[in-house]
C-alpha positions as CSV (number, residue, x, y, z in Angstrom):
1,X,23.5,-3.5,-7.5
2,X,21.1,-1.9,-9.3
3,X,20.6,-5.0,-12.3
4,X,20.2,-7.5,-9.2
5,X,18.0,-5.4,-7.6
6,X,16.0,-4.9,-10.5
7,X,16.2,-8.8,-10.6
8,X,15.0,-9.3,-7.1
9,X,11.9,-7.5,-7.6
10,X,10.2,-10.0,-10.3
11,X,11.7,-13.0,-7.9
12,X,9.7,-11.5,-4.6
13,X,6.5,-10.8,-6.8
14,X,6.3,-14.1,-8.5
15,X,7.1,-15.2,-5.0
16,X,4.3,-13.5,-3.5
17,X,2.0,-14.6,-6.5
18,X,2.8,-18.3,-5.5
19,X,2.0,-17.7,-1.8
20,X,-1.0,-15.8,-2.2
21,X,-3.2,-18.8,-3.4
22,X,-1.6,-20.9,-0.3
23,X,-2.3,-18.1,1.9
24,X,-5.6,-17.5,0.9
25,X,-6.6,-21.5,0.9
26,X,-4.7,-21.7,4.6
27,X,-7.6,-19.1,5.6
28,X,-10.5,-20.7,3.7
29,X,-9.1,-24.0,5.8
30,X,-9.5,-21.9,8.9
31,X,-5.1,-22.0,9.1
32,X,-5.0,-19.0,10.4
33,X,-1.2,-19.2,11.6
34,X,-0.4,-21.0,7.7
35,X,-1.5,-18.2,6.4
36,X,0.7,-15.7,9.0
37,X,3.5,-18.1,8.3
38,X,3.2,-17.3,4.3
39,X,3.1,-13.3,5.2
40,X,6.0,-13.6,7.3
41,X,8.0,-14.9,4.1
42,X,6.8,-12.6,2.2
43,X,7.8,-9.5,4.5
44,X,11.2,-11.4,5.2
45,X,12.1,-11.4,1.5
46,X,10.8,-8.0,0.8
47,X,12.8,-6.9,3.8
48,X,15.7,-8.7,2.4
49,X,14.7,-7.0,-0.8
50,X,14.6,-3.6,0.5
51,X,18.2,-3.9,2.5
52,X,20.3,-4.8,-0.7
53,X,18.2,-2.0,-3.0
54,X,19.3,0.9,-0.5
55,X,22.5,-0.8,0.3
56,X,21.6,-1.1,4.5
57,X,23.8,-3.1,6.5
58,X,22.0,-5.4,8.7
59,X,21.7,-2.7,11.8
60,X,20.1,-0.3,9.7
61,X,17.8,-2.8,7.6
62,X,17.0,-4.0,11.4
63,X,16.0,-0.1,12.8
64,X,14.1,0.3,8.8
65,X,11.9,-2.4,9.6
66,X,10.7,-1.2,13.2
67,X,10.2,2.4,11.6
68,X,8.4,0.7,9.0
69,X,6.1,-2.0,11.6
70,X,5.8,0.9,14.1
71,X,3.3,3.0,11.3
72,X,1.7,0.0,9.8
73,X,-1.0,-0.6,12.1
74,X,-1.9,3.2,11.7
75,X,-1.6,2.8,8.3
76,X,-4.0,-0.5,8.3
77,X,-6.5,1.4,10.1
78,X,-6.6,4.4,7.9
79,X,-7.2,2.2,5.4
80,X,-9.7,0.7,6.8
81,X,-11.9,3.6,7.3
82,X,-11.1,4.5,4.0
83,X,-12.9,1.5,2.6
84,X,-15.7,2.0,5.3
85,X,-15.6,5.4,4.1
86,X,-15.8,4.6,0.2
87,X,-18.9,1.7,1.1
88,X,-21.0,4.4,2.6
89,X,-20.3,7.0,0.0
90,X,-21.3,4.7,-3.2
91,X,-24.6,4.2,-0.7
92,X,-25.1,7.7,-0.6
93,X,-24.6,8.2,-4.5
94,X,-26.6,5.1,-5.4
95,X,-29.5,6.0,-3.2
96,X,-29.3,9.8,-3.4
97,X,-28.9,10.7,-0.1
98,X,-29.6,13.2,1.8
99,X,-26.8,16.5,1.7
100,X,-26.1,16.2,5.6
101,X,-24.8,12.8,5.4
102,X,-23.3,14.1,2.1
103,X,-22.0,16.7,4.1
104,X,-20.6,14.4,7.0
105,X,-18.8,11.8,4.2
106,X,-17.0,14.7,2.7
107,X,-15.9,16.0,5.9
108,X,-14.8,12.2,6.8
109,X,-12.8,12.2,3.3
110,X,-10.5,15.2,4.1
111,X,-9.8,14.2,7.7
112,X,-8.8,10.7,6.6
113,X,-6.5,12.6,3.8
114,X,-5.2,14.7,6.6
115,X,-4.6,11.8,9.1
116,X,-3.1,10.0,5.7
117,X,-0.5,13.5,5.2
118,X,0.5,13.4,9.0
119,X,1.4,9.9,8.9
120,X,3.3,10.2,6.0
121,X,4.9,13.5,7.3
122,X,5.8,11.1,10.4
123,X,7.1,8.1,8.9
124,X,9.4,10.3,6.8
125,X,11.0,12.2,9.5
126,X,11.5,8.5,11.5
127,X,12.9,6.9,8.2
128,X,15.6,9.9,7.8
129,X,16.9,9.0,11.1
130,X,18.1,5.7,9.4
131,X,18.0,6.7,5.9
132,X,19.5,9.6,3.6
133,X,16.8,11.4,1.6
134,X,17.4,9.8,-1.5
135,X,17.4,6.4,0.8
136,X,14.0,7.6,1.4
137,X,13.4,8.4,-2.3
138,X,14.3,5.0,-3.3
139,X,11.8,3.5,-0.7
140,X,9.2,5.9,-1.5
141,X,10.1,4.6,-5.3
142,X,9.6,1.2,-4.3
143,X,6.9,0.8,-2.8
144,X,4.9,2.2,-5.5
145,X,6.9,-0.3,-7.7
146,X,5.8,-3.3,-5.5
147,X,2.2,-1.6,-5.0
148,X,1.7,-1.2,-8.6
149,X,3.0,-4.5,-9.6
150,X,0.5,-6.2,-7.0
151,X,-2.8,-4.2,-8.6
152,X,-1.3,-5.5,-11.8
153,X,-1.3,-9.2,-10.7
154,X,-4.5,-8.7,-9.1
155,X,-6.3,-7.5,-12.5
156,X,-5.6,-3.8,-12.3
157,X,-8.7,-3.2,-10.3
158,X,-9.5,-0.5,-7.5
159,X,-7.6,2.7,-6.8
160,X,-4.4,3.5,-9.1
161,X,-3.0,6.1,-6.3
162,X,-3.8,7.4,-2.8
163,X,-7.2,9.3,-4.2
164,X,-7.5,8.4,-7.3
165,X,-9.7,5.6,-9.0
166,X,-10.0,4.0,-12.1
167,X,-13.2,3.9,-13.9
168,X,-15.1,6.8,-15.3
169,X,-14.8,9.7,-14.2
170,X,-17.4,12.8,-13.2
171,X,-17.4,14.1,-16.9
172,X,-18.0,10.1,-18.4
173,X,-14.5,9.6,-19.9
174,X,-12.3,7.0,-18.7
175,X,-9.2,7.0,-15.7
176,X,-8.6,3.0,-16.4
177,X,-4.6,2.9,-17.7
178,X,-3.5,6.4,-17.2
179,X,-0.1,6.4,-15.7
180,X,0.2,10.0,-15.4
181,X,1.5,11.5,-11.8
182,X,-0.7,14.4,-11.0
């Protein structure tokens, strides 16, 4: 199972790789439901993807995608006052603000990573009602696969993991290509 699944991955990417472009015209078209239809495949056959990697029977893929769709919206907005979050931070460092807002952005950043840890925390104990722990493992594993192989086909731009960025650092070296897990 393992050689197929290993298999399936490149399939779903290139896949996703063809639709992007078509989704992304769809919306410059002002297709709006073209473009949903395109996601929809592309969930479907990472769904599809994700059953036959952990070996889920069609019940189980079933209650791993509502556990999955349940936190995504959470996770979407976290996200999204992330990037809100990072826009007003490079402000700050570009105009050199003043320390209170300084103050306020850094007290933004941890509660974001906390809201980030509880959500994780959460997801995890829904996802072991369905899955085993290495089930869970394996997923974890995977999507880092399938995020890491997205930055890739995007150019290998923005943030490597959850906190960390490419680019120069504080001390002026260089974060761009370093694979190692902290």
């Amino acid at each position: 199972m393992r050689t197929h699944a290993g298999f399936a991955i490149p399939v779903v990417l290139a896949t996703m790789l063809l639709a992007l472009p078509a989704a992304a015209d769809a919306q410059r078209r002002g297709d709006p439901d073209g473009r949903e239809q395109i996601e929809q495949r592309i969930r479907a056959q990472v769904g599809r993807m994700m059953q036959e990697r952990l070996g889920l029977d069609e019940s189980e893929a079933e209650r791993l995608s509502e556990i999955v769709q349940s936190f995504e919206e959470r996770r979407r907005e976290i996200a999204r006052r992330e990037f809100e979050t990072r826009r007003r931070v490079d402000a700050v460092v570009e105009s050199g603000g003043d320390d209170a807002e300084a103050r306020e952005l850094l007290d933004l950043q941890a509660q974001l990573r906390l809201e980030e840890a509880q959500l994780f925390r959460e997801e995890q104990n829904a996802l072991l009602g369905v899955l085993t722990p290495g089930q869970v493992l394996e997923l974890q594993d995977l999507r880092q696969d399938i995020g890491r192989r997205i930055r890739a086909l995007r150019g290998g731009g923005g943030r490597d993991e959850p906190g960390r960025f490419r680019g120069p650092r504080p001390d002026g070296r260089s974060d761009a290509g370093n694979d190692r897990r902290r």
